[in-house]
C-alpha positions as CSV (number, residue, x, y, z in Angstrom):
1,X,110.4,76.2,147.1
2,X,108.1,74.9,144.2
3,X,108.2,71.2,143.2
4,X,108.1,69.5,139.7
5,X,107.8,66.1,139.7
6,X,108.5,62.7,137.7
7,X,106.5,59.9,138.8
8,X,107.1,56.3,138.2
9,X,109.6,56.7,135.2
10,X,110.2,52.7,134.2
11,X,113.5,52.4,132.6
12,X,114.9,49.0,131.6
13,X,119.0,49.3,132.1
14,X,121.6,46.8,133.5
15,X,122.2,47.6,137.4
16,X,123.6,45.3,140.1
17,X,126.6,43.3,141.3
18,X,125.9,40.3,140.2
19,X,126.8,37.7,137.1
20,X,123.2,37.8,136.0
21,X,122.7,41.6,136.6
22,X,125.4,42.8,134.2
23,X,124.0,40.2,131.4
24,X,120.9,40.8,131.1
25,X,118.4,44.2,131.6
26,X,115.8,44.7,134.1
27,X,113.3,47.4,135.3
28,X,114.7,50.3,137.0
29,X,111.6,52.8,138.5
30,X,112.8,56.1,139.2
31,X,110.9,59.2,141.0
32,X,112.2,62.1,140.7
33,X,111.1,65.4,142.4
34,X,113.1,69.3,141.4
35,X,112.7,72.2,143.6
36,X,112.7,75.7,142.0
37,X,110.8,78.8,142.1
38,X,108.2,78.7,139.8
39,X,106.7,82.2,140.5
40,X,108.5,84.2,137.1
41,X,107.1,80.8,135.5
42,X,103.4,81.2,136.5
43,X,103.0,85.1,136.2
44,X,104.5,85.4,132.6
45,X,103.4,81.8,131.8
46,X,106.5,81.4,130.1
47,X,107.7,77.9,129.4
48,X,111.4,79.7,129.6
49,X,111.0,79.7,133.1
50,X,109.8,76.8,133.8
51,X,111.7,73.3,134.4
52,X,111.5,71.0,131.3
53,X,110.3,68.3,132.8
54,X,110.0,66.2,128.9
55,X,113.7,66.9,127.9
56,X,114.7,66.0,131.9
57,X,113.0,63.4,131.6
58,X,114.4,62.0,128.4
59,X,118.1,62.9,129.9
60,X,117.5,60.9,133.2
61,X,115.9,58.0,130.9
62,X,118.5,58.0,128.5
63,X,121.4,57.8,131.3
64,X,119.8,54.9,133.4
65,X,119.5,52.7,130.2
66,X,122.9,53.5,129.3
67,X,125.1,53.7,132.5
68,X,125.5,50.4,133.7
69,X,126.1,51.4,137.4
70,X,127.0,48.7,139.9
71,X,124.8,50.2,142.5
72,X,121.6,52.0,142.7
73,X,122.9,54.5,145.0
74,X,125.8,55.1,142.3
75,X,122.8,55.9,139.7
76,X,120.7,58.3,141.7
77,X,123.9,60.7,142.0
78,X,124.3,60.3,138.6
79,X,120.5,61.4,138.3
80,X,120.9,64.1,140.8
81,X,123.5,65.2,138.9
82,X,121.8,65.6,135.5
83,X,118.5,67.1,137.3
84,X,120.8,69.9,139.2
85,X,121.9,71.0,135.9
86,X,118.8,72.1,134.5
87,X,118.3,75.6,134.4
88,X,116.5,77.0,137.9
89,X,117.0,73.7,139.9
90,X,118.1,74.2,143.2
91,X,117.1,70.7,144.5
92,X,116.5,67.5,143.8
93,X,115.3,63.9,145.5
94,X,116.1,61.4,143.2
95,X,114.4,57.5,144.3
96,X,115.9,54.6,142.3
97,X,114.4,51.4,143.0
98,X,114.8,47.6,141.7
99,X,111.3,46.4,141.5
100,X,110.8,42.4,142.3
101,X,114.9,42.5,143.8
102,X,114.2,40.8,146.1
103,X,111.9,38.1,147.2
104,X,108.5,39.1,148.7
105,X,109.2,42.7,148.2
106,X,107.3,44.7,146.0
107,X,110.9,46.7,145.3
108,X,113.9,48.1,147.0
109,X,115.8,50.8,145.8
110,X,117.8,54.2,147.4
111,X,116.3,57.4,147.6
112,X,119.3,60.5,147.6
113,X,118.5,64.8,148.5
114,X,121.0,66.9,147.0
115,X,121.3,70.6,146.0
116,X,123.2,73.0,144.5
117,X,125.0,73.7,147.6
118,X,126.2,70.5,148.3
């Protein structure tokens, strides 16, 4: 299976359980990697065939701004879910993390493998 990736995608949204958290946004990082077979893609060099990874991208942006999900394990299935509807995706890892969470750590986050067959 043939991998398209999203790398360090920083979001601002509201996320978390706390007071604070649903006040005010903060930085969500999210990494995102598809799996789908790219061979019809790279023979006809065919952007039909390929996965769009600058509309997924601005779907998976536009949701984490916009959700307003208690948890960050409630966002990455959302993420999952948008990623696994794009046309040719059979698989997705989806890593959500809260960067500067938590004290000395550099970020802390979830990170969710789902497919079409799940």
């Amino acid at each position: 299976m043939d991998k398209t990736f999203i790398k360090d995608l920083l979001v601002r949204g509201i996320i978390g359980i706390r007071d604070w958290e649903r006040q005010k946004t903060q930085d969500i990082l999210i990494n995102i990697t598809v799996f789908s077979d790219m061979r019809q893609a790279a023979e006809t060099d065919d952007i039909a065939y390929c996965v769009d990874y600058s509309a997924l991208t601005k779907l998976v942006q536009a949701h984490a701004e916009t959700a307003a999900r208690l948890t960050v394990e409630a966002l990455a299935q959302d993420l999952a879910g948008i990623c696994l509807a794009q046309n040719g995706v059979q698989k997705v890892i989806v890593r959500v993390e809260k960067p500067g969470a938590v004290r000395f750590a550099k970020s802390v986050g979830v990170e969710i493998e789902r497919s079409k067959n799940d």
